[in-house]
N, C-alpha and C positions, 0 to 999 in steps of 0.2 A: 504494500500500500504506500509506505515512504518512497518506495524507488517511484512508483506511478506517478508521485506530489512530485518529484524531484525532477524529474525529463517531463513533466509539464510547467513547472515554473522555469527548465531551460527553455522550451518554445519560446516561452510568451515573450523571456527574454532578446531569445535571438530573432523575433519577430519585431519587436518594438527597434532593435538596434537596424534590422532592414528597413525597418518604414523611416527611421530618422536616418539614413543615411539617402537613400531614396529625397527624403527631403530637401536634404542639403544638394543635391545633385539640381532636382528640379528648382530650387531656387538659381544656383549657378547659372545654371541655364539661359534662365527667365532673366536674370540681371544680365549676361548679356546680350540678349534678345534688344532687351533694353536701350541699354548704352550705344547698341547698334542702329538704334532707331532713332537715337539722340545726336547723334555724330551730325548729321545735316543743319545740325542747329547751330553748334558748336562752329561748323563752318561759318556760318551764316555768322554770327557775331565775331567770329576772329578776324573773319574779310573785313566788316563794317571798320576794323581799327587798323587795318594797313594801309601802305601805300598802293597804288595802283599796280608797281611792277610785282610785289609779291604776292599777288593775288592768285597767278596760274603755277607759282615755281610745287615740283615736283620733286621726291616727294610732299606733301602739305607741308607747307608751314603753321602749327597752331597757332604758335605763340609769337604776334609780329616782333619782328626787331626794334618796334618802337611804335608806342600807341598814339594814332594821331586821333584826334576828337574831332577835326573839322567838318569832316561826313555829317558824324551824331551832331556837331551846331547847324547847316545847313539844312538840316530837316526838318528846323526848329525857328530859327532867323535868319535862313538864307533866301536867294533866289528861287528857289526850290521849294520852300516854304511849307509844310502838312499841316499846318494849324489848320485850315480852311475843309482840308480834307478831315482830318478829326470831326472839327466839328460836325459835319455833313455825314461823315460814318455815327457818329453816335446820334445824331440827332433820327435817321432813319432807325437804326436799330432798335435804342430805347421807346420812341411812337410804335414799332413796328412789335417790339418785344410785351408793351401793356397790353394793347390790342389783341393779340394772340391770345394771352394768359386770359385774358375778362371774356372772352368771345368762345373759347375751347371751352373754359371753364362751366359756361352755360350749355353749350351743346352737349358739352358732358353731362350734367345732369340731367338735361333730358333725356340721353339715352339710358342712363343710369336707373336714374330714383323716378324717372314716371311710367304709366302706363298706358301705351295704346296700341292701336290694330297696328300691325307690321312693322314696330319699331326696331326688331332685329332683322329684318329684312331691309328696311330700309339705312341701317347700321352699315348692313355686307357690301349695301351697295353703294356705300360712303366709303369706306375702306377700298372698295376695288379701285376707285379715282389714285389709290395709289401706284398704281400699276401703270396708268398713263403717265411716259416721260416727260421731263418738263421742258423738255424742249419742242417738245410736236406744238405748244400752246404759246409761241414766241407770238406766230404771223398773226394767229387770231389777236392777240395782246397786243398786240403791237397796235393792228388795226382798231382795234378798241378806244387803247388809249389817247392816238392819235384821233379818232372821231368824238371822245367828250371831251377833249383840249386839256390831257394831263400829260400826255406823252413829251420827253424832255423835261421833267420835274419830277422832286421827290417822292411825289402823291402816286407814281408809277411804281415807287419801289414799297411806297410804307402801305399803301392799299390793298395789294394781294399778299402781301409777309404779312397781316391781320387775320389770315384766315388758315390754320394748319391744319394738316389730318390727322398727322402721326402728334401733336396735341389733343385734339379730341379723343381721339384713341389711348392715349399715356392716361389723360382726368379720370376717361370711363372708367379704364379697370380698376382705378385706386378709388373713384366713389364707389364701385361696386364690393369693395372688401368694407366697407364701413358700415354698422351693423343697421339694417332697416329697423329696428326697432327703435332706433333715436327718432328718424323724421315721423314716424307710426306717434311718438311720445310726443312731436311734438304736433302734430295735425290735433293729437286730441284737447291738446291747449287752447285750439285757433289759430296758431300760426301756417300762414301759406307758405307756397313751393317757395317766392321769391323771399321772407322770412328764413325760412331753411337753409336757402341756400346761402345767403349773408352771414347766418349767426352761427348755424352750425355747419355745415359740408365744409365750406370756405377756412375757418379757422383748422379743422380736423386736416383737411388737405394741403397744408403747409410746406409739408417737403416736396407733395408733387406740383405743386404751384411753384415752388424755387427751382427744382428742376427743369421744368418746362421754359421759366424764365431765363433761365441759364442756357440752355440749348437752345433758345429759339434766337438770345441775341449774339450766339457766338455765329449760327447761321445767316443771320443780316449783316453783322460784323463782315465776316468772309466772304458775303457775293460776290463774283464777279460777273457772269453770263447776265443778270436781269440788269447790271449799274452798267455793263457793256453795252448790252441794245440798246436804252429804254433811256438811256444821258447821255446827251451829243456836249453841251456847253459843260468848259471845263471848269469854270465856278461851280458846278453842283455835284463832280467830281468825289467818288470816294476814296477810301485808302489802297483799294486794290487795283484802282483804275488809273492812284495819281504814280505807283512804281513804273506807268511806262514813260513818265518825263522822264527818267535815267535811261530810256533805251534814246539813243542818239542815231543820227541821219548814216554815219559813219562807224560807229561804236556802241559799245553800254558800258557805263558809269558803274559797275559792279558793287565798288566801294561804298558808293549813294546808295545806291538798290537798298545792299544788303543793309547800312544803317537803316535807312525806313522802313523795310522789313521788321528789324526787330523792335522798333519802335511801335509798328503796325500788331504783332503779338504779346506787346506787354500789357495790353489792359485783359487778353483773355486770359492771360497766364495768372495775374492778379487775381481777376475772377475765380477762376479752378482750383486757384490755391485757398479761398475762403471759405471755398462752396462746396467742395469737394464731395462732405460727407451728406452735404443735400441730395446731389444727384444720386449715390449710393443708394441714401433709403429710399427715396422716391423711386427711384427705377425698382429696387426689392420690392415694396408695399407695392408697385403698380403689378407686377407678377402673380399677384397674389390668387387672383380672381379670373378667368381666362373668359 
């Protein structure tokens, strides 16, 4: 009976020592999986602080021989100027990012917490809209906008970023994990849908309302195809459409580029790094429900 206790407490031993070694492996791994996915960045900001001649020498130079800053000023107060384009990327994004969240946020409920004939039918057939590329819907849009007189203005880009799918979709499943017995508790009080939906769904859904908010303006942030069609004049210009003042008649300005660039991802990187565990639980909690 000892010996049996004794060549089962070596298993469990030599088992737990494979599963921690395994671990360490898969972390290795995964870290540089990582680092290898990180290297392009790494480019990106080392360029931004050299000269123009070190920019192609082979193999990389990480670390220039000498940091120059007047890239990163020129982005800033130079001829070249991003202020304009800032302002213009966050001014789209933030209108385009509220809009989203209040607007999903309701459709969400209604497919959620009400009830009526074919609301899962007509659900399936809200979602398959996702399967149409967004690019087949340029010429209609285009035609569109040009015919109510928004085409070339921001109203082109903040107008349709108001209405998301894969939003509506995120809200649903995370109102659908929240228990119907609260809005049951509160109908019996008197309070209506739009009661419910202010006092309680809306505060309960927090982290998938941050998360949604969080994706939807890193998604306006990064347009470029709808700020490419749809803005001809260069004052209304965003961040990803002002990096082609660095491509030149003759050349590109790499050096330029890449400062704006990385100038261009630090407010999402900001964001990611506060918000982080928002989108975790939001995207977990929306999982929950299918």
């Amino acid at each position: 009976m000892e010996v049996h206790t004794v060549s089962q407490i070596k298993h469990v031993v030599r088992k737990k020592a494979s599963l921690a070694i395994w671990t360490w492996v898969l972390t290795v791994v995964m870290l540089a999986i990582g680092l290898l996915m990180l290297l392009p960045f790494f480019w990106m900001i080392s360029t931004s602080f050299k000269s123009p001649g070190e920019v192609f020498i082979f193999p990389i130079q990480w670390i220039p021989e000498s940091f120059r800053l007047d890239h990163h000023l020129n982005v800033w107060i130079g001829d070249q100027s991003f202020v304009h384009y800032y302002y213009n990327s966050i001014k789209i994004s933030v209108i385009s990012m509220v809009g989203a969240v209040f607007l999903s946020a309701l459709a969400a409920y209604g497919f959620a917490r009400t009830q009526f004939r074919g609301r899962d039918s007509m659900f399936f057939l809200y979602l398959s809209i996702m399967m149409i590329p967004p690019q087949i819907l340029f010429v209609p849009k285009f035609l569109m906008f040009n015919w109510v007189g928004i085409y070339n203005t921001h109203l082109a880009l903040i107008l349709p970023g108001m209405f998301t799918i894969f939003g509506v979709f995120l809200l649903r499943q995370f109102f659908m994990s929240i228990p119907h017995e609260i809005s049951e508790a509160a109908f019996i009080d008197g309070a209506g849908h739009f009661r419910i939906f202010l006092q309680i769904i809306v505060p309960l859904a927090k982290p998938a309302l941050a998360t949604l908010a969080i994706l939807d303006f890193s998604w306006h942030w990064n347009d470029y195809e709808n700020a490419l069609i749809f803005l001809i004049d260069k004052q209304l210009y965003t961040i990803p459409l002002g990096l082609q003042n660095y491509i030149l008649e003759h050349s590109i300005n790499y050096n330029g580029m890449m400062a704006a660039a990385s100038a261009g991802i630090l407010p999402i990187i900001i964001l990611f790094l506060f918000a982080q565990r928002y989108i975790i639980q939001g995207v977990a909690n929306s999982a929950v429900k299918g």
